[in-house]
N, C-alpha and C positions, 0 to 999 in steps of 0.2 A: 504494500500500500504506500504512495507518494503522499507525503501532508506538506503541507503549506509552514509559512512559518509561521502562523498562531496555532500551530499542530490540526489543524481542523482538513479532514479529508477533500481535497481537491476532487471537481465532480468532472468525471472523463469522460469524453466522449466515446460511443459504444467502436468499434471496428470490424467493420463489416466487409472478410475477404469473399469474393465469390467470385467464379470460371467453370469452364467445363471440367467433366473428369478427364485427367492426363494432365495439367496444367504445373501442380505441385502444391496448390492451397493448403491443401493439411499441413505437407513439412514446413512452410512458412510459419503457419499456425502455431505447430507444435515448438517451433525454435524459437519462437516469439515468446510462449508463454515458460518454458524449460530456462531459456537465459534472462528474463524476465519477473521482479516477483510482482509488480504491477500490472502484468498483464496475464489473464486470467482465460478460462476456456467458459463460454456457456455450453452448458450441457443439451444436446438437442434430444427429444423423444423421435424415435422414430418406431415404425410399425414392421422394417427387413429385419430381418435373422441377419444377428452377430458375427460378423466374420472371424476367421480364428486371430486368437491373438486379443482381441476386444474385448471390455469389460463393463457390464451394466453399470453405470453407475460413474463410470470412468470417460469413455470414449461417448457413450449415448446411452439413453435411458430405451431400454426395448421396453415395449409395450405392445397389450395387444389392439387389433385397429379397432373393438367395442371401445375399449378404455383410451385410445387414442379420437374418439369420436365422440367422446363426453369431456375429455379437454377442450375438443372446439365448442361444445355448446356452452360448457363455463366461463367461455373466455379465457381461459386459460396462459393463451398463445399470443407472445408476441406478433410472430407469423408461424404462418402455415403451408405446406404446398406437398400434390404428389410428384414426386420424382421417380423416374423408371419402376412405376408397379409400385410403390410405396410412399407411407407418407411420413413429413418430416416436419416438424416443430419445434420452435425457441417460444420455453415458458419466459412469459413476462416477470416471474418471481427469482428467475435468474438473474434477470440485468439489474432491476431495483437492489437487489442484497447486495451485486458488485458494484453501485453505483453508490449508493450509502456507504459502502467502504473508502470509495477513490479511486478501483480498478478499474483499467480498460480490459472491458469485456472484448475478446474475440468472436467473432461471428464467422466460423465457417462453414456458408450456406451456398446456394444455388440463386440464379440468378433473379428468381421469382420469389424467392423469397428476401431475398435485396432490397427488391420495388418494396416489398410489404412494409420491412421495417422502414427504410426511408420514409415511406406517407406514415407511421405510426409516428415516428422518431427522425424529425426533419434532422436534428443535431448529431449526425453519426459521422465518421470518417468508411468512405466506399471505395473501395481500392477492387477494380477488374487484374486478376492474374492472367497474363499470357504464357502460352509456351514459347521457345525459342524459333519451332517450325512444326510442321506437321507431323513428321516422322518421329519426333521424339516423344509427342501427345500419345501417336498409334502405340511406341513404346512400352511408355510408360501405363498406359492400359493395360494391352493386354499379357506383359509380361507379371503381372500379379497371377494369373494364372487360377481367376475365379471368374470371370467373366465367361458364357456362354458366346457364338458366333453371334447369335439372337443376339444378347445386351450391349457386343461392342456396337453394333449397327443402331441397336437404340441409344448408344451413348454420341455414337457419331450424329445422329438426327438431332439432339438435345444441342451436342455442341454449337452447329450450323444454326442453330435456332436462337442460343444464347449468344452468340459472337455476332449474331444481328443488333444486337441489344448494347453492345458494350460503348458506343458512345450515351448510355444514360449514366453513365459513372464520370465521378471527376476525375480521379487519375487511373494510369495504368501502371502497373509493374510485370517486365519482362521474367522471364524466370528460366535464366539463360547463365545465370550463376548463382548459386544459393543464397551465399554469405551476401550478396549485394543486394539480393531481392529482398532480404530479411531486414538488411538496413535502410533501405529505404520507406520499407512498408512501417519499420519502428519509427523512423523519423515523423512523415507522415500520420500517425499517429499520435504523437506528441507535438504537431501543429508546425514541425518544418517544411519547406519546401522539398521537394523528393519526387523520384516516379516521371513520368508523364502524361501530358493529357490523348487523351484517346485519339486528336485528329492530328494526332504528330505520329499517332502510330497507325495510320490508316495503309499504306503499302503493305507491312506485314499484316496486317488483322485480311485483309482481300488475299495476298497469299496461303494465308490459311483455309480460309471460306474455298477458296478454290481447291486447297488440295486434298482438304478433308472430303468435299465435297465427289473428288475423284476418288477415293480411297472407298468411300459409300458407295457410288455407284461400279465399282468393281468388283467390292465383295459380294453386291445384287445379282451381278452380272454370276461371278463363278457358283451364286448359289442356285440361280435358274439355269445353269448349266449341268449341276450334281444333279436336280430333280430331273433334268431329262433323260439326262443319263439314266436314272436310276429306274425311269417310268419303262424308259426302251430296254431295260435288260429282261 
């Protein structure tokens, strides 16, 4: 916690990183709040099954979608949104406890849930992560090696659909070196200049769209190719 100097909790703005999956949002996240005691995780509810490694409690609060569906009727929810098959939530009882303290809450969401908090919470720092090119998004997907063919193609739809969106953010961080994208994004955070703005990154953000967008419609292509095959055998 940062105090001022009559010791009284200085009030932070909340930090809201969001990108498609492949971009590195989490590990900025995570390095943010690990080298950070100021800076804090909100804990999101979500409705997907726990990946290994994950911890209820730790990484996201699992729940099931009844009980995730009486959050939304209590209001419960900063925001809310479904993301590939599943739904994802920042309680609002999370950021008031880290706000009361002084911490800057991290927000690692999707880009629909971005828009949300913004109109909830005009006063946030919104930072869009990019990847460095397309081939290392494709990567960094599907080298986790829990992705179905199915969800990297819904991830690729998501992404093309999010990177439409990304001039609604005021700055952008490249994520084309760790340590640099972490420092900027802390900067930023604590009210320096850092990053840049979206229309200075318009060449790569169209490089992307376009290769991602090639990379979708090939895996389309090789997968109405296996079904004919597989219809003719």
């Amino acid at each position: 916690m940062t105090e001022t100097g009559n010791d009284a909790p200085r009030r932070a703005r909340p930090l809201v990183l969001a990108a498609p999956s492949g971009t590195g949002k989490t590990t900025i996240a995570h390095r943010l709040v690990d080298e950070h005691d100021d800076f804090v995780f909100s804990i999101s509810a979500t409705t997907r099954t726990p990946r290994p490694g994950e911890t209820d409690g730790v990484d996201y609060r699992f729940v099931s979608r009844e009980r995730f569906d009486q959050m939304v009727e209590r209001g419960e929810f900063a925001e809310w949104a479904e993301v590939h098959g599943n739904l994802y939530g920042t309680p609002t009882a999370n950021l008031e406890a880290a706000s009361e303290r002084g911490d800057t809450v991290v927000l690692d969401i999707d880009v629909q849930g971005a828009a949300q908090i913004q109109a909830a919470m005009p006063d946030v720092t919104l930072v869009f992560v990019l990847p460095p090119d397309a081939p290392t998004m494709l990567d960094r997907i599907t080298k986790r090696g829990t992705e179905s063919e199915a969800e990297v193609k819904r991830r690729l739809r998501s992404a093309l659909e999010e990177l439409a969106r990304v001039y609604e953010f005021e700055r952008v961080v490249v994520n084309d070196d760790l340590d640099t994208a972490v420092a900027d994004v802390e900067a930023m955070a604590r009210g320096h200049e850092a990053g840049r703005r979206p229309f200075d990154e318009t060449a790569r953000i169209d490089t992307l769209r376009r290769d991602l967008a090639e990379a979708l419609r090939m895996r389309m292509e090789a997968e109405a190719e296996d079904a004919e095959s597989a219809g003719g055998s």
